[in-house]
C-alpha positions in Angstrom: -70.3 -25.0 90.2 -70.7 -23.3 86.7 -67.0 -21.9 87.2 -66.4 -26.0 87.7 -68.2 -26.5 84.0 -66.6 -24.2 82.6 -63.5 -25.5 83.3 -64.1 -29.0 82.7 -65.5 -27.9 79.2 -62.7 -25.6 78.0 -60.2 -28.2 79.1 -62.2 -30.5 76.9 -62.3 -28.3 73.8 -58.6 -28.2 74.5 -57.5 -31.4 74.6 -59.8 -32.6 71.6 -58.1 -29.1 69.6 -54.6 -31.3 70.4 -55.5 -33.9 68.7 -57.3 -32.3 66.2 -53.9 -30.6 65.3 -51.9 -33.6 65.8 -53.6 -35.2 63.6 -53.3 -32.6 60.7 -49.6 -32.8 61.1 -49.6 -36.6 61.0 -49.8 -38.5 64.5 -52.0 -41.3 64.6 -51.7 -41.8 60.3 -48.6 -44.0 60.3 -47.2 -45.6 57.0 -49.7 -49.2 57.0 -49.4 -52.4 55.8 -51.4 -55.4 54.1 -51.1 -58.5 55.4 -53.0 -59.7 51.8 -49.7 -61.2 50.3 -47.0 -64.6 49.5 -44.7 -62.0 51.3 -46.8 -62.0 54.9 -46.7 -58.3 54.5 -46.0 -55.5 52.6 -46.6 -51.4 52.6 -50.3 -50.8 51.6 -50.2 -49.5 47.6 -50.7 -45.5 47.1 -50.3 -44.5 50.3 -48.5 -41.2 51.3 -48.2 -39.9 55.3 -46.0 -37.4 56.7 -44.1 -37.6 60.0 -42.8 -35.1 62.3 -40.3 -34.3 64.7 -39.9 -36.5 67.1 -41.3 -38.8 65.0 -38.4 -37.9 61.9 -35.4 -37.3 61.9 -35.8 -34.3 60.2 -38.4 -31.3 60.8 -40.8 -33.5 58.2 -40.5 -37.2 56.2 -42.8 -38.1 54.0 -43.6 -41.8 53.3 -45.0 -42.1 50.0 -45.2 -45.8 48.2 -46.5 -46.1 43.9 -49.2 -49.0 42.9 -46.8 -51.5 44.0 -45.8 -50.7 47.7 -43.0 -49.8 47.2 -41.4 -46.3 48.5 -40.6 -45.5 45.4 -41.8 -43.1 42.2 -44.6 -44.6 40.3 -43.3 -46.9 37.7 -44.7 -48.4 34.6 -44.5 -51.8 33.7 -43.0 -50.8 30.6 -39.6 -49.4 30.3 -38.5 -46.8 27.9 -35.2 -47.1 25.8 -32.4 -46.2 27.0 -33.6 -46.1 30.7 -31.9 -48.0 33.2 -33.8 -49.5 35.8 -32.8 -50.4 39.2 -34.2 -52.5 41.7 -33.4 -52.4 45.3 -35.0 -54.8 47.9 -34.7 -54.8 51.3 -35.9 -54.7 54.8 -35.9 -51.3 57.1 -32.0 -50.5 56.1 -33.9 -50.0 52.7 -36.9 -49.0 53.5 -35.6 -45.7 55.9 -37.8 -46.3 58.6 -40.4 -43.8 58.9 -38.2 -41.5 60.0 -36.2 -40.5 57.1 -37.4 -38.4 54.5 -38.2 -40.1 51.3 -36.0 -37.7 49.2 -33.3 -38.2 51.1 -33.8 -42.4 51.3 -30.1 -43.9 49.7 -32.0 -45.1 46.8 -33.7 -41.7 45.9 -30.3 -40.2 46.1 -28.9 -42.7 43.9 -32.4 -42.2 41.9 -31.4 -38.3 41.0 -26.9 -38.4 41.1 -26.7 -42.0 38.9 -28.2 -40.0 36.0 -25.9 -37.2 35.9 -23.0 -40.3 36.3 -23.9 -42.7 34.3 -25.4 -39.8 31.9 -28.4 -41.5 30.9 -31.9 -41.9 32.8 -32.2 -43.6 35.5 -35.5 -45.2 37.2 -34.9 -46.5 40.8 -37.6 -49.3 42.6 -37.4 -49.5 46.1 -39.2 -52.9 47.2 -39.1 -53.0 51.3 -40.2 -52.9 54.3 -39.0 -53.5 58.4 -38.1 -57.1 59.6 -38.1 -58.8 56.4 -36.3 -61.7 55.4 -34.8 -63.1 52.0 -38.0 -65.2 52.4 -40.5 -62.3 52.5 -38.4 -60.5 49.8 -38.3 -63.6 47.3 -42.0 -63.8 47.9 -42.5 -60.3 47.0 -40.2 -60.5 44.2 -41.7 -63.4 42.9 -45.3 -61.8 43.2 -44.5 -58.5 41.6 -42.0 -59.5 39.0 -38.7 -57.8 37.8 -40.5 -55.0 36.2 -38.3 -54.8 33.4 -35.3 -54.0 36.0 -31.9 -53.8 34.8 -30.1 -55.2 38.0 -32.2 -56.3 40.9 -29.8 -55.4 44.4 -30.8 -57.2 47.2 -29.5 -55.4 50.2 -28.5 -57.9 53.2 -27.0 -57.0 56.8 -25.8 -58.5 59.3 -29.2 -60.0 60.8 -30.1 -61.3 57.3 -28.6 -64.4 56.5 -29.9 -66.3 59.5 -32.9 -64.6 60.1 -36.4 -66.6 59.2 -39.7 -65.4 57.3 -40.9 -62.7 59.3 -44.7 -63.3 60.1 -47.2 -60.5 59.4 -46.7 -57.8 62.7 -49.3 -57.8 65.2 -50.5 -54.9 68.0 -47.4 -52.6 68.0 -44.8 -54.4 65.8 -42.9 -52.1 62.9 -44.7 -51.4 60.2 -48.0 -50.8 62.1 -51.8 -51.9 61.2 -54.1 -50.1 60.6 -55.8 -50.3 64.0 -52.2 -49.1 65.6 -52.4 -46.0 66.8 -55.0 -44.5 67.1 -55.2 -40.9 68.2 -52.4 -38.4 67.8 -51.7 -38.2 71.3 -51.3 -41.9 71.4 -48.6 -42.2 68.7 -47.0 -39.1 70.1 -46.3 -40.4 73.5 -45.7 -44.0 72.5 -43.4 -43.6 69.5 -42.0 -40.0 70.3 -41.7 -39.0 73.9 -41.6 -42.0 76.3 -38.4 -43.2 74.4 -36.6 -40.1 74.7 -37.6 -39.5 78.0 -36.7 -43.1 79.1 -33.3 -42.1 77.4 -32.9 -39.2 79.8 -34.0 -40.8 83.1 -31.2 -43.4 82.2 -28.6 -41.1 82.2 -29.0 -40.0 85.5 -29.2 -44.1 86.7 -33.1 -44.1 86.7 -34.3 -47.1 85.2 -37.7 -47.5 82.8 -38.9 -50.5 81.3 -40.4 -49.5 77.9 -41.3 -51.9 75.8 -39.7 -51.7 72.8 -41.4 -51.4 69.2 -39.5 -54.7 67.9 -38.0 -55.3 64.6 -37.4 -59.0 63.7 -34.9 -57.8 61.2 -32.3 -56.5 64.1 -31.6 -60.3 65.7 -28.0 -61.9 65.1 -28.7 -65.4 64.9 -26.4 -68.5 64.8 -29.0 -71.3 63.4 -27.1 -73.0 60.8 -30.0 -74.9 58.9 -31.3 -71.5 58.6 -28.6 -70.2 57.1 -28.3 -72.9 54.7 -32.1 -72.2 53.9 -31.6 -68.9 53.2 -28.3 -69.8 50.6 -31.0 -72.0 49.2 -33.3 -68.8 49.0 -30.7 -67.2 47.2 -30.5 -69.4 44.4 -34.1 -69.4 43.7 -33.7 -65.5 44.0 -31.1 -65.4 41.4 -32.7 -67.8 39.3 -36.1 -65.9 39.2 -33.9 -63.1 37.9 -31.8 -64.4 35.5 -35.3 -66.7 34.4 -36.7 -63.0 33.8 -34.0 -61.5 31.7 -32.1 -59.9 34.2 -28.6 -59.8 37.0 -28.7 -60.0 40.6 -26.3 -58.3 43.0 -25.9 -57.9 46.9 -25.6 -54.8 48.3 -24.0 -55.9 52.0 -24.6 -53.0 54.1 -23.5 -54.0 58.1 -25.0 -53.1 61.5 -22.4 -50.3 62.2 -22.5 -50.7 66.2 -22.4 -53.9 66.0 -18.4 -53.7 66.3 -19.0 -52.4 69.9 -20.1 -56.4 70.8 -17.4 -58.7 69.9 -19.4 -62.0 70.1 -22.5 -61.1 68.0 -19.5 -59.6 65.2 -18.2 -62.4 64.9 -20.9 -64.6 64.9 -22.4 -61.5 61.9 -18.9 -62.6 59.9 -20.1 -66.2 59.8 -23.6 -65.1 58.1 -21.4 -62.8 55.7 -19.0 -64.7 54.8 -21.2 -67.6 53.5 -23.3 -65.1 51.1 -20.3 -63.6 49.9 -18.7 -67.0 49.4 -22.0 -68.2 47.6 -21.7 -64.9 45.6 -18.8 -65.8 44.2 -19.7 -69.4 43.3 -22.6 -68.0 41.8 -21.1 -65.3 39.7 -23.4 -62.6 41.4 -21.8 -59.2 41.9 -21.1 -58.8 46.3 -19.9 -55.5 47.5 -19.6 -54.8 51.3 -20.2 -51.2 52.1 -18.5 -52.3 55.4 -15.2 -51.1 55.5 -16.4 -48.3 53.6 -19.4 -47.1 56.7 -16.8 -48.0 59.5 -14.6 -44.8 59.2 -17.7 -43.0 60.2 -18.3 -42.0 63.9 -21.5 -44.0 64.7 -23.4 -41.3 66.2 -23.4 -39.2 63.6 -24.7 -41.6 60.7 -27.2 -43.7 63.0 -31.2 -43.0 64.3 -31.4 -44.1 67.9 -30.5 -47.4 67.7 -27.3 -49.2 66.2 -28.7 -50.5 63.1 -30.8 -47.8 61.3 -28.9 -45.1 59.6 -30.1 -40.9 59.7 -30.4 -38.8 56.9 -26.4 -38.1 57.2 -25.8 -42.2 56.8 -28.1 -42.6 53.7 -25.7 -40.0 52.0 -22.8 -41.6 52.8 -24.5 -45.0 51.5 -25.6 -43.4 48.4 -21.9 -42.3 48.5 -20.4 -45.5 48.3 -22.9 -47.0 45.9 -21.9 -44.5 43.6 -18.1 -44.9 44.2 -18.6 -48.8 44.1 -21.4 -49.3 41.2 -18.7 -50.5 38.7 -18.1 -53.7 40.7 -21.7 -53.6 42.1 -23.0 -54.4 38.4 -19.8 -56.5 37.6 -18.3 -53.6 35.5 -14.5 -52.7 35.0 -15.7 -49.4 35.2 -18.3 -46.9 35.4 -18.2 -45.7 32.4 -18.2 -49.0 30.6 -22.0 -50.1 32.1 -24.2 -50.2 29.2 -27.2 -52.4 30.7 
């Protein structure tokens, strides 16, 4: 019987060690929310968590966010001469997911190489999060301010221009609450193993249900009156800008597999099309980083679905940024931008 007790304890002091160490490395402390905002919700202000493997794409990412919530450097309100500031707002193309290191986010990248191109400092925002919409990220626009920024790029996909105001997420929706998870153990079986196990069982024909960790953001939709809402958006977007001293651009960055399924391409070209057309009648800057991303084999610039992009894909974004900021911000060339 004591042999029995023994057991039972050291199996205890075991398991609670697990999560004891789990928890110092960062499961069960996911990147939170607020749902205290015109935007429905937005990433909690001075927060900084790390992820691990499997839970990053790399060993570590680190998801760090300044006064404002966004996952970004700490900015002042205040910009100094000389300095331009950039602005980038977006949903989880922008954002990374958790899973990508913030150094190595597109917009950090652009953050440190647009200095040495442009040769003159550069300050980069970041305002986003998963599943928004041009609703959610007028409304946080709009409750922030430009904050002094230079250009403010919106970057749309493919599931953008039809897509709705996301509502605040609920029990396991992406970005999580703060009551979701709760022990490392939890987090690390739910967001980490039962995927990638589900994964493997379905290549050798065994079928799992998991319920999937849903972003809104992801959805192809064909509602026309939305679409005409959000064009609508737009030009309250642009007019909040230009109202604030500064230029709006759109950064179009596409789902890259979605040119595996024929029927929810084309009905993508229909939402892209209309916001490049309004673009042009609106004199805003529209650059497709389409063409650009296609000549890359999809499993090497993409997480585990067929919309996020891995640490490899946010180079190649920052890439063509780079290559493209002349005509981004309207410019004959690179070397003429003096905003």
């Amino acid at each position: 019987m004591k042999k029995s007790y023994k057991i039972a304890i050291y199996s205890l002091l075991l398991i609670f060690s697990g999560e004891v160490c789990l928890q110092l490395l960062g499961f069960g402390h996911p990147a939170l929310v607020t749902t205290d905002t015109p935007a429905q919700y937005e990433p909690v202000p001075n927060q900084c968590v790390r992820r691990v493997w499997p839970l990053s794409d790399s060993l570590i990412a680190h998801v760090c966010t300044n006064r404002f919530g966004m996952r970004s450097d700490p900015i002042s309100e205040k910009k100094l001469p000389g300095t331009l500031r950039i602005y980038f707002l977006g949903d989880s193309i922008t954002w990374g997911t958790t899973q990508v290191d913030q150094r190595q986010l597109f917009t950090e990248i652009v953050h440190r190489e647009l200095t040495r191109q442009l040769n003159r400092p550069v300050e980069v925002m970041n305002g986003s999060i998963s599943g928004w919409a041009i609703a959610n990220e007028l409304a946080f626009l709009k409750e922030h301010g430009t904050l002094n920024a230079d250009r403010v790029i919106l970057v749309l996909n493919d599931g953008d221009p039809t897509q709705s105001m996301s509502p605040p997420p609920i029990d396991e929706g992406i970005p999580s609450l703060a009551h979701h998870p709760r022990f490392g153990y939890q987090e690390l079986w739910e967001r980490g193993l039962r995927p990638r196990l589900s994964r493997l069982l379905l290549k050798v024909n065994i079928h799992w249900k998991v319920a999937s960790i849903r972003d809104p953001g992801t959805d192809i939709g064909s509602d026309s009156d939305v679409l005409r809402s959000n064009l609508a958006l737009l030009d309250k977007m642009n007019a909040f800008v230009l109202t604030s001293g500064n230029r709006l651009s759109i950064l179009y960055v596409p789902f890259p597999g979605l040119r595996e399924n024929n029927a929810a391409f084309a009905q993508a070209q229909v939402g892209k099309e209309a916001v490049e057309h309004w673009a042009e009648d609106s004199g805003v800057p529209f650059v497709d980083l389409g063409p650009s991303m296609s000549q890359y084999p999809m499993d090497e610039v993409l997480l585990r679905d067929h919309i996020h992009f891995n640490v490899r894909g946010h180079r190649e974004i920052a890439t063509q940024i780079k290559a493209h900021w002349a005509e981004l911000v309207g410019a004959r060339s690179s070397q003429t931008v003096r905003e």
